[in-house]
BAFIKOL-512961 format. One record per residue: residue in one letter; x, y, z of N, C-alpha, C in turn. Coordinates in steps of 0.1 Angstrom, whole numbers, plus 5000, padded with zeros to 4 digits. Example, Ala and Ser with C-alpha at 12.3 -4.5 7.8 and 13.67 -1.06 7.14 Angstrom:
# BAFIKOL-512961
A513249435078512349555078513249675078S512849785071513749895071512950005079
//
This chain:
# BAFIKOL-512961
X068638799352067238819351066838809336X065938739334065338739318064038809318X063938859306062638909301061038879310X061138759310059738689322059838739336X061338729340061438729355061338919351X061538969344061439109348059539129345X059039089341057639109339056939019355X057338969357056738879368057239009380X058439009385058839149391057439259388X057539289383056439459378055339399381X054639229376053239269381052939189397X054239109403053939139418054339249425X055039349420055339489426054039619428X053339539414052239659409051039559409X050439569419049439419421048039499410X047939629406047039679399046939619388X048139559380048939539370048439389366X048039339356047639209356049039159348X049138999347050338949345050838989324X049739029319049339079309049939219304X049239269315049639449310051439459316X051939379330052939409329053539349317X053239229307053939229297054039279288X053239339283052839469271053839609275X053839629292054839719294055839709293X056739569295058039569290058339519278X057139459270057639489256057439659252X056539709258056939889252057739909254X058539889267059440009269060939939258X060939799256061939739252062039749232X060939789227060339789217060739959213X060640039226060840169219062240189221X063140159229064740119234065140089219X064939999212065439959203065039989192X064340099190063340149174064540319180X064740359190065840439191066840429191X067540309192068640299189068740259174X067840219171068340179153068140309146X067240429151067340529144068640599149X069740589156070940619158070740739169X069640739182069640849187070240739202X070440819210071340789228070240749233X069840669243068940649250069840679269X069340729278069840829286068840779300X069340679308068240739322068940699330X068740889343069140919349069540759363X070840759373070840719378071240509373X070740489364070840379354071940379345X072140439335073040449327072240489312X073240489303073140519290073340459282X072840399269073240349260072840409245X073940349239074340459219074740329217X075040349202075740269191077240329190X077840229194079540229191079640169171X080440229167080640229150082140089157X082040029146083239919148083739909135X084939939131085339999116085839889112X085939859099086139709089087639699094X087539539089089239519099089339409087X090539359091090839229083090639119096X090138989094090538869107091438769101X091038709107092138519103090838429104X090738319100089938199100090838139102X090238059118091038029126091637819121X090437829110090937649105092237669099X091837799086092537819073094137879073X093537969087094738129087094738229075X093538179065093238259055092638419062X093238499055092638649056091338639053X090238749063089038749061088538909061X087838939053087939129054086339139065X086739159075085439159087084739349083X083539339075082839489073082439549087X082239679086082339739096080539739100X080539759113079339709123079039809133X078139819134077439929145077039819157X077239859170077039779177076339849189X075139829199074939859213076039889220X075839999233076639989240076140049253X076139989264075940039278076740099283X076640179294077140289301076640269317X077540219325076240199337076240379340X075240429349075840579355076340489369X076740619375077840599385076640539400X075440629401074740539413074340379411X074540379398074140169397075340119399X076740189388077840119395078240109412X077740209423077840249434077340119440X076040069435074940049442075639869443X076039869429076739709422077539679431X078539779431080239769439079439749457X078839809463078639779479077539669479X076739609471076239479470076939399465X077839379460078439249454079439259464X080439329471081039329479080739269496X079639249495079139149506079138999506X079138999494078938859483079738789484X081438899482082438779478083138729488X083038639486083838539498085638529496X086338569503087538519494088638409495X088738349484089438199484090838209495X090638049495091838049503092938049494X094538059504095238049493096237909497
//
């Protein structure tokens, strides 16, 4: 699902909702998602999951032409959390889904 299809979703769900204001609403909510995570606080909803910043500490890599040593600096990164009713809800929907191969 992309950004449009989730705005298109909200204003056929919310026919009050013009195709407009459901856009402005998921740029808020996605706008304020991410103005809290850059200030380093958890973002938390119930039933959905959770997401923080994972710290990723400086490493050395390889450059995979050279095999030269690369000093990779350390990076803060997003991280998701489903809670357990989305993973619940995932596992007995996608389990209808899978078809399984022959052997």
């Amino acid at each position: 699902m992309t950004r449009s299809d989730l705005v298109e979703e909200l204003a056929s769900r919310f026919p009050q909702l013009t195709h407009r204001d459901a856009e402005y609403a998921v740029k808020a909510l996605l706008d304020a998602m991410s103005d809290a995570l850059t200030r380093g606080h958890r973002i938390e909803l119930r039933g959905f999951g959770s997401f923080s910043i994972n710290r990723r500490p400086p490493r050395l890599g390889r450059n995979p032409r050279s095999g030269e040593q690369v000093a990779i600096p350390e990076k803060r990164v997003p991280h998701f959390k489903p809670g357990k009713a989305l993973r619940e809800t995932v596992d007995e929907k996608t389990a209808l889904l899978v078809v399984p191969t022959p052997k």
